[in-house]
N, C-alpha and C positions, 0 to 999 in steps of 0.2 A: 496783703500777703507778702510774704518775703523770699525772693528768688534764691532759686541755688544757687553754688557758688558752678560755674564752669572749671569741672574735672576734667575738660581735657586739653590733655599734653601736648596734643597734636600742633595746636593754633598756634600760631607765632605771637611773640610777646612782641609790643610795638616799643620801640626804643626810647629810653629814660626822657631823653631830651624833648622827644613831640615833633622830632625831624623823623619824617619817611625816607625809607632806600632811596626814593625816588628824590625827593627835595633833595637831601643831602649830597647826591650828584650835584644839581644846578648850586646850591650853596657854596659848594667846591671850587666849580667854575669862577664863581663870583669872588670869594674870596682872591682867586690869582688874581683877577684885574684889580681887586682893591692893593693887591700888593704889589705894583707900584707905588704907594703914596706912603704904603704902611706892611712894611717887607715879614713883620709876624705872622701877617691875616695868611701867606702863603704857606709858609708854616704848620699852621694851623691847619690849613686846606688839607697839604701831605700825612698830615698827621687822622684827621677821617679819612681820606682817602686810603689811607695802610688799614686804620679799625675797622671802615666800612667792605672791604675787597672781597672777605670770605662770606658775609652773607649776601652777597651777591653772585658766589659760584652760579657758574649754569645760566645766565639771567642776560639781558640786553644789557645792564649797565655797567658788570665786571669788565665790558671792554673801553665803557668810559674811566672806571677807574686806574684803569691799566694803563690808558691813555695818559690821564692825571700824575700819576705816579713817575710817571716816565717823563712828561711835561715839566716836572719839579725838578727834577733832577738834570735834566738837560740844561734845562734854563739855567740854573746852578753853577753849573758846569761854563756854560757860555760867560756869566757876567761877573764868575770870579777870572775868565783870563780875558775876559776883556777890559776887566779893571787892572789886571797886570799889565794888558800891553797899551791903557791909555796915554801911558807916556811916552810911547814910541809913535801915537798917533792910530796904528791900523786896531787898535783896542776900541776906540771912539766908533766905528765902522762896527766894529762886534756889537759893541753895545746897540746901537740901533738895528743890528737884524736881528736880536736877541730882544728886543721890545716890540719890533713888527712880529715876530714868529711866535713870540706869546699869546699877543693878542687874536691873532687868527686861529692860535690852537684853540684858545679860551672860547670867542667866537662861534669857531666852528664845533666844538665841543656842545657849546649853548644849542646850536642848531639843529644838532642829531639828538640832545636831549628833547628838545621842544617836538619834533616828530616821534619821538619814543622810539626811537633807531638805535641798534649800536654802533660803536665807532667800527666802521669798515675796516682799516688797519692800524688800532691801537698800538703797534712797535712801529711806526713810521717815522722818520726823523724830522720830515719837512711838517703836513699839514696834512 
């Protein structure tokens, strides 16, 4: 016998790729530490992290994503003047708190994922 097709609207379509909400957060994650090695993957990260943000209204991991978002852009922020001021020296000093404070966002990020937490205060500048 041959099943009906599911008429309804209601249900959520699961996303093309075969990434869940929930993956797609730690995905994110991951991609920022792989970018260190490979500065796209980051990229890439902020780029789901902007598509993924509104089906996640309302939900524990809009404030990972928000987090995220904000993580790109700070870092950003940080290692383009601290590649300006490497030649003065206190640049070199940026860049290493700009590579600790990633990695612990990243980290820490991983870790309120793995409890199914949101981030406590995703607009935070430190961690």
């Amino acid at each position: 016998m041959s099943e009906e097709p599911n008429l309804d609207n209601t249900s959520p379509t699961p996303p093309p790729s075969g990434l869940t909400q929930s993956n797609t957060v730690m995905v994110i994650y991951i991609l920022y530490l792989v970018g260190f090695t490979a500065p796209i993957t980051a990229i890439v990260g902020v780029v789901f992290a902007y598509m993924s943000r509104d089906q996640a209204r309302d939900t524990w991991m809009e404030s990972h994503y928000e987090f995220q978002i904000r993580t790109f852009w700070m870092g950003l922020g940080m290692a383009i003047v601290g590649g300006l001021l490497a030649v003065i020296g206190i640049g070199v000093l940026i860049l290493i708190f700009w590579f600790v404070w990633a990695i612990i966002r990243s980290a820490k990020g991983l870790m309120w994922y793995s409890k199914g937490e949101p981030v406590p205060d995703p607009m935070t500048r430190l961690w």
